[in-house]
C-alpha angles and dihedrals in degrees: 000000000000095000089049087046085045095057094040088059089048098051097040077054090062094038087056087045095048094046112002086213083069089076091061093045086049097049090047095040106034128074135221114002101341086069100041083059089044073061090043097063102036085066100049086047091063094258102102090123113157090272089062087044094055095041089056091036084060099046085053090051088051086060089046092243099143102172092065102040087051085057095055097052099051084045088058096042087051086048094047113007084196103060103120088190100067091042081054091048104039085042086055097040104057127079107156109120095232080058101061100083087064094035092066096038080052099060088041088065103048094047088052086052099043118013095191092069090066081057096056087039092061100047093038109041142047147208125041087327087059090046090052098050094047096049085053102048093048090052076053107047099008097179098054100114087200098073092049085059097046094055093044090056084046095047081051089052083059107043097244101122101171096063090042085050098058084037094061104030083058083052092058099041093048079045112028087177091051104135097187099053095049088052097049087048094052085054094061091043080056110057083039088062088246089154106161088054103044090060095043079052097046090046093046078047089051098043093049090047116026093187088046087131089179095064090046092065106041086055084054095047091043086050092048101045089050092043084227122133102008107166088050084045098063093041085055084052098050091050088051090053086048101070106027102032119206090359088163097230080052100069097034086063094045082045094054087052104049080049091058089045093052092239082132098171084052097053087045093054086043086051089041095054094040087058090048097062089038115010088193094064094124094185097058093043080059107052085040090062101051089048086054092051095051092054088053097268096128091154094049098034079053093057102043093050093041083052094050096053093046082067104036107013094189096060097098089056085064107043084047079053083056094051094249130108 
């Protein structure tokens, strides 16, 4: 609230006046604008070192005031030439066009600074500035498993799934035990039709992580959309519900596969809860109608399919994919 924001600056105020390091710890510690004026402070007292410059740079950046944020940290590469950190940040926080030339020299630099940045880069961004970090980093560290998999699930942001494939098949052979990239290539496997080897990933996902919830379901969903396996699907399904109860893409799995089974009141209760938890969710407003239809609701099984295409309209090509429309 403002008041509550009005009396954090005050009292930061007293607490710089008390003991003047107080302004540092304040600009490293607080959020929003008491610390900005923690920064603020630190500067005026004679501390704004490039360590102050990048942690204001960073609070401006958490208001989305980029111009700002970009300043600060100039300001703290022209103070140390050699603070990874601000490279890293500036490089993050531009996205003009006529930027892009320094944005990739900038994490160049960082990542020759700090290697371990191109790390972070790789797991925490996206787009060309992930790829970049994370061609960087595995140049770097070119037997981390974990990078390969982080480009792989980038590559996949990206629909290029050639490139995500050899990512995360070097993934699992560097981590044989690698839940996660088992379960981002059986995914793949998945939306090619592999069937075969989507199940034989998000088993290898499942046996390397027993709690992987995610692998669970997408076991479930493959199961659901080939009408193949039904009874080990919903137990799939069931498992995935277990240990991460109402997630939203859950039920409407579980949904999908009570409608195949013909326990339509129980499809229906599956849909019901998953729109609960996101009433957007097309694919289960979907399934929900045609369940309604088959138990006699044609008015209601109407609206809800009518709904669902009015906010995917391609979501009854893939149920009649599914064989099911």
């Amino acid at each position: 609230r403002k008041e509550d924001r009005e009396h954090g600056i005050a009292d930061l105020a007293k607490a710089i006046a008390l003991e003047p390091a107080n302004a540092k710890k304040g600009c490293s510690e607080m959020i929003d604008d008491i610390a900005i004026t923690g920064c603020n402070a630190a500067i005026d007292k004679g501390q704004g070192d490039a360590e102050v410059y990048n942690m204001r740079g960073l609070k401006y950046l958490a208001k989305d005031d980029k111009d700002r944020a970009i300043a600060d940290f100039s300001k703290a590469i022209e103070l140390n030439g050699k603070y990874a950190p601000a490279f890293y940040n500036r490089a993050r926080s531009s996205s003009r066009p006529e930027d892009q030339e320094r944005v990739k020299a900038d994490m160049q630099k960082a990542v020759e600074l700090d290697p371990e940045l191109g790390k972070q880069g790789c797991s925490d961004l996206s787009g060309a500035l992930a790829l970049q970090a994370c061609d960087l980093a595995i140049a770097k560290f070119p037997k981390d498993a974990t990078l390969y998999n982080d480009r792989g699930a980038e590559y996949m942001d990206q629909n290029d799934m050639e490139r995500a494939l050899a990512d995360l098949s070097k993934a699992i052979e560097l981590d044989r035990k690698y839940a996660r990239a088992y379960k981002n290539r059986a995914d793949i496997y998945r939306d090619r039709g592999d069937y075969e080897d989507a199940v034989a990933d998000y088993s290898n996902a499942i046996q390397n992580d027993a709690k992987y919830a995610g692998a669970y379901n997408g076991r479930c969903w493959l199961r659901a959309i080939s009408n193949r396996e039904l009874p080990q699907a919903l137990g799939d399904c069931d498992e995935a519900l277990r240990l991460r109860p109402n997630a939203a893409n859950y039920l409407d799995s579980r949904g999908l596969v009570f409608l195949r089974l013909g326990r339509i009141k129980e499809a229906i209760a599956d849909y019901d809860a998953a729109l609960k938890e996101y009433d957007k969710l097309a694919g289960s407003l979907y399934g929900r109608g045609l369940a309604k239809r088959k138990i006699g609701d044609v008015a209601g099984g109407d609206a809800d399919i009518a709904r669902a295409k009015q906010i995917r309209p391609e979501v009854a090509d893939e149920f009649k994919k599914y064989g099911l429309d």
